[in-house]
PQR file with spaces between the fields and no chain letter, atoms N, CA, C, O and H, PARSE charges and radii, in Angstrom:
ATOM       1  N    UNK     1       7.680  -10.390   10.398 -0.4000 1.5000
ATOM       2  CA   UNK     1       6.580   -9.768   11.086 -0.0000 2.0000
ATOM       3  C    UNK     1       6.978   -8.386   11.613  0.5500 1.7000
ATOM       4  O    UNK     1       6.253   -7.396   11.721 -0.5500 1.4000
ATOM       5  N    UNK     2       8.372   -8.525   11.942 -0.4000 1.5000
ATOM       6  CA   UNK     2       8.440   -6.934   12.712 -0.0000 2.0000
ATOM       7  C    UNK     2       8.429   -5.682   11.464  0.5500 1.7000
ATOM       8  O    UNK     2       7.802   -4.654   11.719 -0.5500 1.4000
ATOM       9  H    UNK     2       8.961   -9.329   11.855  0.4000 1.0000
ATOM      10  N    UNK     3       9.040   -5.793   10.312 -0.4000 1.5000
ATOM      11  CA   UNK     3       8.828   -5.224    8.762 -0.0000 2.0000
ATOM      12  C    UNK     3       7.051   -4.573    8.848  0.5500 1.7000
ATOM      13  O    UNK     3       6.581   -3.451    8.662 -0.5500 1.4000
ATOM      14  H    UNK     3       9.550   -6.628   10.105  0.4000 1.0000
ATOM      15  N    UNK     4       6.553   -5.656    9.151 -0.4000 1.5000
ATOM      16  CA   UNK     4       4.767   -5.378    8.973 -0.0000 2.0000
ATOM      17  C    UNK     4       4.224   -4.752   10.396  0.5500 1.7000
ATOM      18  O    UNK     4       3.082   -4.312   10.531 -0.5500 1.4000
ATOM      19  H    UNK     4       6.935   -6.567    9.303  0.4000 1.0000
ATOM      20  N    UNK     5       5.078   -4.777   11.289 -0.4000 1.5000
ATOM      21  CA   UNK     5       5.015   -4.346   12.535 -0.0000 2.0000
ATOM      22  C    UNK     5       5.301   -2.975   12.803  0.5500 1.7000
ATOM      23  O    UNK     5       4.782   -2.319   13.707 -0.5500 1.4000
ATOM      24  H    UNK     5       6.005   -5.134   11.179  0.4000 1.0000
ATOM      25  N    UNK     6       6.390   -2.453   11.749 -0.4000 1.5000
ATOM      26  CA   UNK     6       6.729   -1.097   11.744 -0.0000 2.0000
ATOM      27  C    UNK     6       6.153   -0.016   10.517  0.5500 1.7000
ATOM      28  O    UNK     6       6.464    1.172   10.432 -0.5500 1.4000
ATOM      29  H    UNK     6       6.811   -2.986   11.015  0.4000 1.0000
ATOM      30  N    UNK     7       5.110   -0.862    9.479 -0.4000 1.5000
ATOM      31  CA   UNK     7       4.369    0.018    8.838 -0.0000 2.0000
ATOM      32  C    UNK     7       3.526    0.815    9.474  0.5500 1.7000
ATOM      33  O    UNK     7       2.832    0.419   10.411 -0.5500 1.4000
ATOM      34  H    UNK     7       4.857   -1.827    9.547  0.4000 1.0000
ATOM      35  N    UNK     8       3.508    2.384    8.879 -0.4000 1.5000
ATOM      36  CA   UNK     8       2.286    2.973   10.156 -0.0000 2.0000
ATOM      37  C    UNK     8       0.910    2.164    9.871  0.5500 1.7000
ATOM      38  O    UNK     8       0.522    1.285    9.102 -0.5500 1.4000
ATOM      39  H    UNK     8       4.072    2.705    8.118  0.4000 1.0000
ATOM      40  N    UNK     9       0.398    2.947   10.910 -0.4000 1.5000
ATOM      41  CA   UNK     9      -1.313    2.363   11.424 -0.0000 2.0000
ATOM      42  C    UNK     9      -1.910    2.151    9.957  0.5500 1.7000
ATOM      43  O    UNK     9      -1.898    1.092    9.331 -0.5500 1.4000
ATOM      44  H    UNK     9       0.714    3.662   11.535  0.4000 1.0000
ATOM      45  N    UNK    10      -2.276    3.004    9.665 -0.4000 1.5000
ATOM      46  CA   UNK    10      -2.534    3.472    8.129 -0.0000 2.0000
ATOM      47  C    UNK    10      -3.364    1.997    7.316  0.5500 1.7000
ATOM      48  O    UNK    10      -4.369    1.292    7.221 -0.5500 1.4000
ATOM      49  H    UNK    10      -2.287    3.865   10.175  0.4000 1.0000
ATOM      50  N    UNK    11      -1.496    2.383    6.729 -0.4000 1.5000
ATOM      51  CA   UNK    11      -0.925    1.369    6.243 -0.0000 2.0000
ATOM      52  C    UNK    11      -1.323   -0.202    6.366  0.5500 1.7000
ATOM      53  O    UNK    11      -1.715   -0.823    5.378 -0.5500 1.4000
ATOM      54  H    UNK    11      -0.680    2.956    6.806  0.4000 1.0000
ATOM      55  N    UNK    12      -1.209   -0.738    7.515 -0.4000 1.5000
ATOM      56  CA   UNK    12      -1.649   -2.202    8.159 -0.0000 2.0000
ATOM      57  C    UNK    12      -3.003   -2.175    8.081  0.5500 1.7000
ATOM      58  O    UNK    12      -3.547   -3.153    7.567 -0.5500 1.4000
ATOM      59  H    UNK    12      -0.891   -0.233    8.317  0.4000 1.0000
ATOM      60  N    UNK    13      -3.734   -1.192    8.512 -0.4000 1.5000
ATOM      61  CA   UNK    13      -5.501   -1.416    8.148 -0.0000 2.0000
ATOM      62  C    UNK    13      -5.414   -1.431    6.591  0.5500 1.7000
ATOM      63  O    UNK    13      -6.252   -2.107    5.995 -0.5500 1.4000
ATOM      64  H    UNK    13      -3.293   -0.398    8.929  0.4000 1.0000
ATOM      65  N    UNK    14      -4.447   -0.725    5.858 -0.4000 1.5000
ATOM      66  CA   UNK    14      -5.397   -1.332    4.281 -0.0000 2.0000
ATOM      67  C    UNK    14      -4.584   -2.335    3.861  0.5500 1.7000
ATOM      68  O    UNK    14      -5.004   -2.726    2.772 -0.5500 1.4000
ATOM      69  H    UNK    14      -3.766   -0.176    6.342  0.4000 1.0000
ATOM      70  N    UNK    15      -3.387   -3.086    4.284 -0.4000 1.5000
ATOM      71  CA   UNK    15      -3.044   -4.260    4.254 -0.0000 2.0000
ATOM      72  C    UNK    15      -4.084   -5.440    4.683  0.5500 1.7000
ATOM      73  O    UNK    15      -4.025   -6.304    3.808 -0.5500 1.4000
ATOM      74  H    UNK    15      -3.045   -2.769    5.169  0.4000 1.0000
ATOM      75  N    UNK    16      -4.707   -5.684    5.366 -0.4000 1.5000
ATOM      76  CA   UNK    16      -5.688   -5.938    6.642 -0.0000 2.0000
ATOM      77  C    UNK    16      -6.738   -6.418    5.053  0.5500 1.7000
ATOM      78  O    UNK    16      -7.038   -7.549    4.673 -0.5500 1.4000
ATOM      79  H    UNK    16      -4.755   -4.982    6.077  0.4000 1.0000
ATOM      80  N    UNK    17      -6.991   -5.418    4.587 -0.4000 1.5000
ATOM      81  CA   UNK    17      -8.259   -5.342    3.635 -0.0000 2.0000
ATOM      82  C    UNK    17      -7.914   -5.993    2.146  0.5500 1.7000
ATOM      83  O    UNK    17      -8.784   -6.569    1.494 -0.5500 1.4000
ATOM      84  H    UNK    17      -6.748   -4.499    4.897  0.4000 1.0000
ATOM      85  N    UNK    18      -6.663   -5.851    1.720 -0.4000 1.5000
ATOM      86  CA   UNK    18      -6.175   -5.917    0.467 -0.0000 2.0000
ATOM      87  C    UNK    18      -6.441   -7.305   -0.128  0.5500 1.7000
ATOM      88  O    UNK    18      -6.123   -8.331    0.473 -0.5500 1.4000
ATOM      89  H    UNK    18      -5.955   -5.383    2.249  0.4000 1.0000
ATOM      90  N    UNK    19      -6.859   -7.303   -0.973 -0.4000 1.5000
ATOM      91  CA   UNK    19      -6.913   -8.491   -2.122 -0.0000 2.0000
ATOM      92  C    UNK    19      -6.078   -9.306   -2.257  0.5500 1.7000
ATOM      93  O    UNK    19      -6.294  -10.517   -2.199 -0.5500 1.4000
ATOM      94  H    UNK    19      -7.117   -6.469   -1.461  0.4000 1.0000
ATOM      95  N    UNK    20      -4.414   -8.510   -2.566 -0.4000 1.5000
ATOM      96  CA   UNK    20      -3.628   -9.366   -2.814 -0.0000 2.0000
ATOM      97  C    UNK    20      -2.710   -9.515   -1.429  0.5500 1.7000
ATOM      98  O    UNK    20      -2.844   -8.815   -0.425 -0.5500 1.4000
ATOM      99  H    UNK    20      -4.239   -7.527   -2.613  0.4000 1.0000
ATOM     100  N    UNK    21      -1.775  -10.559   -1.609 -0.4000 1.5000
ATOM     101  CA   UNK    21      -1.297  -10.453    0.169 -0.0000 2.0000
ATOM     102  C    UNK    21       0.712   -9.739   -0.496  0.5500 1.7000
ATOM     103  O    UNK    21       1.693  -10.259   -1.027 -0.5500 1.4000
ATOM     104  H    UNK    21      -1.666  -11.128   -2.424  0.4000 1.0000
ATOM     105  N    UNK    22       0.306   -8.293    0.018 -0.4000 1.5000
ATOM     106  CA   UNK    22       1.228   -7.760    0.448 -0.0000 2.0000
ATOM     107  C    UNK    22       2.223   -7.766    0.969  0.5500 1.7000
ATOM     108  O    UNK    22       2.308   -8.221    2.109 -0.5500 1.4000
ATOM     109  H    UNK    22      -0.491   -7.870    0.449  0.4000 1.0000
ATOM     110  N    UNK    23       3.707   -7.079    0.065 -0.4000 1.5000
ATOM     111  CA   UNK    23       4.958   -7.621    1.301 -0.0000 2.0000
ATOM     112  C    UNK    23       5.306   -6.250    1.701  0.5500 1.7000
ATOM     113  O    UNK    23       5.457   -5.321    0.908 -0.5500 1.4000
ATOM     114  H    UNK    23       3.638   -6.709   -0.862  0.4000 1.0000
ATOM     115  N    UNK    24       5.456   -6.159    3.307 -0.4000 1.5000
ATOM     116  CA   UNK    24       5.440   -4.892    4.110 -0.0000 2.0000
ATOM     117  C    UNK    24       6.763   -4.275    3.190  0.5500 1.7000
ATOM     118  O    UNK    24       6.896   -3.056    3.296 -0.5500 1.4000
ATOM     119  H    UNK    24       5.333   -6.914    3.952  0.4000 1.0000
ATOM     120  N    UNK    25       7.618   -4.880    2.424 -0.4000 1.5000
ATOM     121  CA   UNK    25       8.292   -3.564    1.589 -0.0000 2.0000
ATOM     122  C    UNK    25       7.652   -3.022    0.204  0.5500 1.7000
ATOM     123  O    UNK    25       7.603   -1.861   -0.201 -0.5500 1.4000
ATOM     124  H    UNK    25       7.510   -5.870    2.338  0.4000 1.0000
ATOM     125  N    UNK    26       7.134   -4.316   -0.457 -0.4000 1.5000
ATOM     126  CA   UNK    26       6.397   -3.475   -1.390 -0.0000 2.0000
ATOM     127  C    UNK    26       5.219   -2.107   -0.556  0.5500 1.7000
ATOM     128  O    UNK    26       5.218   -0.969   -1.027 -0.5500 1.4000
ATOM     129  H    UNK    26       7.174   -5.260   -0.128  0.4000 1.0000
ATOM     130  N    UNK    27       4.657   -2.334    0.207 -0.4000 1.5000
ATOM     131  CA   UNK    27       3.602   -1.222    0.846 -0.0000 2.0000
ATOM     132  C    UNK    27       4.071   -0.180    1.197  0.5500 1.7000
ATOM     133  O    UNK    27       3.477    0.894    1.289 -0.5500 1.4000
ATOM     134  H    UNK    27       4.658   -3.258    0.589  0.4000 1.0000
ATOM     135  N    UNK    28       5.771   -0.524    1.544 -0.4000 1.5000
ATOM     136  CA   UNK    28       6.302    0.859    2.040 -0.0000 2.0000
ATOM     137  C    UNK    28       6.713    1.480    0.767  0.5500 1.7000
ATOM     138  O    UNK    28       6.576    2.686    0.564 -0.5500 1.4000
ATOM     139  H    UNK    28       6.254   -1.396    1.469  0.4000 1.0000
ATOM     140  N    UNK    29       7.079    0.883    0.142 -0.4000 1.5000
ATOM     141  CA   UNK    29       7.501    2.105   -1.560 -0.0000 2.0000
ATOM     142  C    UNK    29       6.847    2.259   -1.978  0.5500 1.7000
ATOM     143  O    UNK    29       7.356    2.854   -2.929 -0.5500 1.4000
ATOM     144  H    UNK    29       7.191   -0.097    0.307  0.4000 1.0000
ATOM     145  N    UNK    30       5.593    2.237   -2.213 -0.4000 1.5000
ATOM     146  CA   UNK    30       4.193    2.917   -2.425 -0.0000 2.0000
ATOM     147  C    UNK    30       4.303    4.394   -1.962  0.5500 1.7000
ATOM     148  O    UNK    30       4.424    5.517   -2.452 -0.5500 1.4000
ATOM     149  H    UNK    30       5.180    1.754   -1.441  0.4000 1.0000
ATOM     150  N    UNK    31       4.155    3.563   -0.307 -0.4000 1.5000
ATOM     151  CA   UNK    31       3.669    4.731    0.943 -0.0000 2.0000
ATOM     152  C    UNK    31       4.464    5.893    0.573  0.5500 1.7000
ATOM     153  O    UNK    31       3.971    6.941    0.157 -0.5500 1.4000
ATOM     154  H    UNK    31       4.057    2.651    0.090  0.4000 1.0000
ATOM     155  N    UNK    32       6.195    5.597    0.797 -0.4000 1.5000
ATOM     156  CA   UNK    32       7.362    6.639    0.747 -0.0000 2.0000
ATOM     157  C    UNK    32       7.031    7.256   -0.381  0.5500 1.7000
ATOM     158  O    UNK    32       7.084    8.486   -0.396 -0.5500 1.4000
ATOM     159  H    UNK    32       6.595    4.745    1.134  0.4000 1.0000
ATOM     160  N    UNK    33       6.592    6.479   -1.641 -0.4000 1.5000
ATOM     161  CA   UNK    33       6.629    7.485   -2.972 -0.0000 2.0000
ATOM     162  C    UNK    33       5.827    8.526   -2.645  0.5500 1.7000
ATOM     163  O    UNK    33       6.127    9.683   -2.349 -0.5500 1.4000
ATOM     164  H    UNK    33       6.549    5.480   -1.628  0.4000 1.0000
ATOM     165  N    UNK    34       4.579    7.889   -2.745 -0.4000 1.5000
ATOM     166  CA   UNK    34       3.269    9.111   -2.618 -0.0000 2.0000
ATOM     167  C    UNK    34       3.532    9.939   -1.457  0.5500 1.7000
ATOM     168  O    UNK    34       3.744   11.117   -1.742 -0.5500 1.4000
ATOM     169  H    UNK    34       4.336    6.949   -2.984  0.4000 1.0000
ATOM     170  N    UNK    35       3.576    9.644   -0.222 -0.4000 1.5000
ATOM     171  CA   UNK    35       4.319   11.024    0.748 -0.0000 2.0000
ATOM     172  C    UNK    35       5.340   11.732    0.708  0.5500 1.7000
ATOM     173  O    UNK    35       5.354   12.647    1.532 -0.5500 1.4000
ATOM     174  H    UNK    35       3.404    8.686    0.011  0.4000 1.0000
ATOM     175  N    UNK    36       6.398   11.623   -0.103 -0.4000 1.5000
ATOM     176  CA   UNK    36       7.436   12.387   -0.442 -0.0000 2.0000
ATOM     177  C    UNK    36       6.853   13.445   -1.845  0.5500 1.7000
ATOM     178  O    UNK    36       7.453   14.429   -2.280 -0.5500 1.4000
ATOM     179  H    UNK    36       6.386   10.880   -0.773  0.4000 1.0000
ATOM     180  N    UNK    37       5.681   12.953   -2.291 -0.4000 1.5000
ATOM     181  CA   UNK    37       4.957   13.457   -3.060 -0.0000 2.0000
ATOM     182  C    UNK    37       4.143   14.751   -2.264  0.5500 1.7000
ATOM     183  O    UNK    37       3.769   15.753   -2.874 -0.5500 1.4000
ATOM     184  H    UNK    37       5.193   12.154   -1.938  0.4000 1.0000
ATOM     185  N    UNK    38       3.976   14.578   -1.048 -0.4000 1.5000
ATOM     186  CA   UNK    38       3.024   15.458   -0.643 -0.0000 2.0000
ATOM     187  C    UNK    38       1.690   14.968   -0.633  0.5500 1.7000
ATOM     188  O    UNK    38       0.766   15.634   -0.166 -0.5500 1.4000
ATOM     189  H    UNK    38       4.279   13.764   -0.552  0.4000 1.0000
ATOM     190  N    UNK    39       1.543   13.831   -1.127 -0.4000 1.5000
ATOM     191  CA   UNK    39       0.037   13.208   -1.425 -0.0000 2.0000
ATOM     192  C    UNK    39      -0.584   12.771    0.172  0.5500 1.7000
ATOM     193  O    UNK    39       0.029   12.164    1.050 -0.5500 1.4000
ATOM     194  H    UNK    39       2.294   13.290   -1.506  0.4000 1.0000
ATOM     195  N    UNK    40      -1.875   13.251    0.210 -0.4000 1.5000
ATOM     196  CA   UNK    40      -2.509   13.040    1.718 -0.0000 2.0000
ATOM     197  C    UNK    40      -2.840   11.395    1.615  0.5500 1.7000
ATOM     198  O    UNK    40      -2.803   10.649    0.636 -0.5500 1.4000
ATOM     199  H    UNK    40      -2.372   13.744   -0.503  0.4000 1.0000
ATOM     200  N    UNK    41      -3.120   11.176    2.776 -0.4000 1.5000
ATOM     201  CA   UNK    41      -3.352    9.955    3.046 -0.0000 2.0000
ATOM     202  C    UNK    41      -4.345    9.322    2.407  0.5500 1.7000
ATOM     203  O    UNK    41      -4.179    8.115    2.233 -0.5500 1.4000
ATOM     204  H    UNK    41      -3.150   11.782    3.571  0.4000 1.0000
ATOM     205  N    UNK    42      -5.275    9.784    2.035 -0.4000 1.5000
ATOM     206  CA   UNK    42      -6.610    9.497    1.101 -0.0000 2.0000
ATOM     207  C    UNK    42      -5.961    8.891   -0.465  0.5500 1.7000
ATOM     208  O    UNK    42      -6.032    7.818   -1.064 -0.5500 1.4000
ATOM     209  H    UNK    42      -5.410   10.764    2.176  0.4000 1.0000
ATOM     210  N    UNK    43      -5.209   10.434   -0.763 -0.4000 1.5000
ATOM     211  CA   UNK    43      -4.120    9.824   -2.067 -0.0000 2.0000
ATOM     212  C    UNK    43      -3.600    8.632   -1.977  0.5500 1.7000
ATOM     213  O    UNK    43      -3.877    7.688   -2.718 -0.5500 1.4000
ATOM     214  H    UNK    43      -5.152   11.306   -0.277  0.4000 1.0000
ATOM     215  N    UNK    44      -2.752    8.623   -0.980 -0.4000 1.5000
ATOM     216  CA   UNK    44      -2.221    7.748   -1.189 -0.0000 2.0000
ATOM     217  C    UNK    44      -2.562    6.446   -0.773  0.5500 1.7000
ATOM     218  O    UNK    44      -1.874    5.494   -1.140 -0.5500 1.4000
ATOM     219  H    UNK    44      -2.527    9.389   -0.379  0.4000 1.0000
ATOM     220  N    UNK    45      -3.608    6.287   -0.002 -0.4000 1.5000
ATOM     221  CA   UNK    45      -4.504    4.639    0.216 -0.0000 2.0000
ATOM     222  C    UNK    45      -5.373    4.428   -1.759  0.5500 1.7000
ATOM     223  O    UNK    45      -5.577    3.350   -2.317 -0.5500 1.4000
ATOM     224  H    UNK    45      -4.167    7.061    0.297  0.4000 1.0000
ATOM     225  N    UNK    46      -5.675    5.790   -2.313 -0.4000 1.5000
ATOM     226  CA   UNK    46      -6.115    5.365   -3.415 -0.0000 2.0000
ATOM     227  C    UNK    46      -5.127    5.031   -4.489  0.5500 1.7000
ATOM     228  O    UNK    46      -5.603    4.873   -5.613 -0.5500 1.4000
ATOM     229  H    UNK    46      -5.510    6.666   -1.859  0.4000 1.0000
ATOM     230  N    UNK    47      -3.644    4.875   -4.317 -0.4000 1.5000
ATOM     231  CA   UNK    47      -2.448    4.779   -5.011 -0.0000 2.0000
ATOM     232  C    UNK    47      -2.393    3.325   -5.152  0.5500 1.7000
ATOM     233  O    UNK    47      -2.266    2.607   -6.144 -0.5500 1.4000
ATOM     234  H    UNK    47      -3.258    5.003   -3.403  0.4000 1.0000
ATOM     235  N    UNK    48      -2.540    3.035   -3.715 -0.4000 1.5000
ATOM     236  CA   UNK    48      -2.718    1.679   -3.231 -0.0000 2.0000
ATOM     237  C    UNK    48      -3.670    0.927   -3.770  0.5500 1.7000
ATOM     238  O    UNK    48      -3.591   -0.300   -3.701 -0.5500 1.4000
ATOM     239  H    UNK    48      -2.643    3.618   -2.909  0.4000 1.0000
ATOM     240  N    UNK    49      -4.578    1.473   -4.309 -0.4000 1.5000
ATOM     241  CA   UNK    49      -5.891    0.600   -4.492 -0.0000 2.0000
ATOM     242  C    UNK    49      -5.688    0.586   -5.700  0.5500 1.7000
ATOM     243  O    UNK    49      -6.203   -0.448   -6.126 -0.5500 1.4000
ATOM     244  H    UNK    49      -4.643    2.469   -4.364  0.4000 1.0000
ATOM     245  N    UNK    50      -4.947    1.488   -7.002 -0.4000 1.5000
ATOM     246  CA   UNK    50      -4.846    1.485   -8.107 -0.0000 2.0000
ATOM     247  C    UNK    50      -3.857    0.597   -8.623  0.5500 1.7000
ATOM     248  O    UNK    50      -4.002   -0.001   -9.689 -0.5500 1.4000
ATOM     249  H    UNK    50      -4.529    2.328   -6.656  0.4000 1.0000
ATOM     250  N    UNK    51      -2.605    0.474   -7.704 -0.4000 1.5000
ATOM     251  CA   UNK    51      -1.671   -0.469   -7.877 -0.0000 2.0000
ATOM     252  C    UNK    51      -2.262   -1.692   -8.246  0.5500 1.7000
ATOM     253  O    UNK    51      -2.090   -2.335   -9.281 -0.5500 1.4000
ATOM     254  H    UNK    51      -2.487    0.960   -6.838  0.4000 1.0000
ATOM     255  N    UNK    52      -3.078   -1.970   -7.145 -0.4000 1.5000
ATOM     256  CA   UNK    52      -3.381   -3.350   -6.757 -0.0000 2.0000
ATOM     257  C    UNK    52      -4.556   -4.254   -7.699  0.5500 1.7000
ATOM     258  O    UNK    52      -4.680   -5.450   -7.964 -0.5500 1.4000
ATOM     259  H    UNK    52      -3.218   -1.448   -6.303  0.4000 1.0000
ATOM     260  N    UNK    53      -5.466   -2.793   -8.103 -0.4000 1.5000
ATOM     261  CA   UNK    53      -5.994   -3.265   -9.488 -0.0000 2.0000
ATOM     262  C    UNK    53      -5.400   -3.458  -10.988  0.5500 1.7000
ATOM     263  O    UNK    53      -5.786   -4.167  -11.917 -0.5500 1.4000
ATOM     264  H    UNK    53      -5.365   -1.822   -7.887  0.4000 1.0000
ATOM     265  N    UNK    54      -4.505   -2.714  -10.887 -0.4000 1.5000
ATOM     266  CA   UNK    54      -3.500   -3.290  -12.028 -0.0000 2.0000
ATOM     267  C    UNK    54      -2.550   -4.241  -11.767  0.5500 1.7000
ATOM     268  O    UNK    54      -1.799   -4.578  -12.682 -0.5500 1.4000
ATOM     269  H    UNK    54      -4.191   -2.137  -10.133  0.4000 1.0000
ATOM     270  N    UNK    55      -2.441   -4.769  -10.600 -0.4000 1.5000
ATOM     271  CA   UNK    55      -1.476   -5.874  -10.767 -0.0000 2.0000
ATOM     272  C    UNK    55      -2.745   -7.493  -10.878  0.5500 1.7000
ATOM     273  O    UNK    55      -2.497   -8.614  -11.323 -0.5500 1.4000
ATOM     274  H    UNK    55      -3.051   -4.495   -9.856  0.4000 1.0000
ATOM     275  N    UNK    56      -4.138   -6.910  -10.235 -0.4000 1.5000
ATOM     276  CA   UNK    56      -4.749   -7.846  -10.779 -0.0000 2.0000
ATOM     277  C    UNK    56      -5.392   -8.140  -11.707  0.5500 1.7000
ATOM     278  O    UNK    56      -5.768   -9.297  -11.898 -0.5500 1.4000
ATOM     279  H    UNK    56      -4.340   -5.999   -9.874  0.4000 1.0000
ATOM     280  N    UNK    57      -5.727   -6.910  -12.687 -0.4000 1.5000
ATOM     281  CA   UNK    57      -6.030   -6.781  -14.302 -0.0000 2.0000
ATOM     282  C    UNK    57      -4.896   -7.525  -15.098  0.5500 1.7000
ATOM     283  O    UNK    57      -5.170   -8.251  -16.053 -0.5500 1.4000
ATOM     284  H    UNK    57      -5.422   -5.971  -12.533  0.4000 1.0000
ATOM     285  N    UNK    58      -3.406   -7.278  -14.594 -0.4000 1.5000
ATOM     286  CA   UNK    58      -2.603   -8.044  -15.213 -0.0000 2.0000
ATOM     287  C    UNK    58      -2.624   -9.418  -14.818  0.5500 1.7000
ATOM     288  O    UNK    58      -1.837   -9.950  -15.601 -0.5500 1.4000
ATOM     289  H    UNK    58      -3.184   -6.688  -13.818  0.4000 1.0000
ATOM     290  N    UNK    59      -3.021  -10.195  -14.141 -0.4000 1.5000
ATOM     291  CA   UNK    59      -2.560  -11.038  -13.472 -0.0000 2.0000
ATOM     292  C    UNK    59      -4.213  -11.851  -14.056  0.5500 1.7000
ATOM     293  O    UNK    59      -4.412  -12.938  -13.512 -0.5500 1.4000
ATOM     294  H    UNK    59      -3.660   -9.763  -13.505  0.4000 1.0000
ATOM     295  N    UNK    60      -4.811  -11.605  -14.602 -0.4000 1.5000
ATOM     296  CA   UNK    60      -6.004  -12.232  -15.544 -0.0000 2.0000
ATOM     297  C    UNK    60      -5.699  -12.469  -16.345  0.5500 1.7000
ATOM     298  O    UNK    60      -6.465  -12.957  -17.176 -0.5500 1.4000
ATOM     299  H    UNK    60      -4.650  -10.723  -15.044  0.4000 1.0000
């Protein structure tokens, strides 16, 4: 819990929402990729959302 405790705010609201149930390190190597990218927060919640549809397109 403290792992999911130290994701930013962000982060935990679209955990909160997500389809699949998330492990606070997979969410953070997402997060770190796309912000070391420079990608704004918008980017990168839609990084998130693209992941997550391809892991459930695969997962059909």
């Amino acid at each position: 819990m403290q792992a999911y405790d130290r994701l930013p705010r962000e982060l935990r609201l679209w955990v909160q929402s997500a389809k699949l149930p998330w492990s606070p390190a997979s969410c953070r190597k997402v997060w770190l990729k796309t912000k070391a990218r420079g990608d704004s927060l918008e980017q990168t919640l839609a990084s998130l959302d693209r992941a997550e549809a391809a892991t459930l397109a695969r997962d059909k």
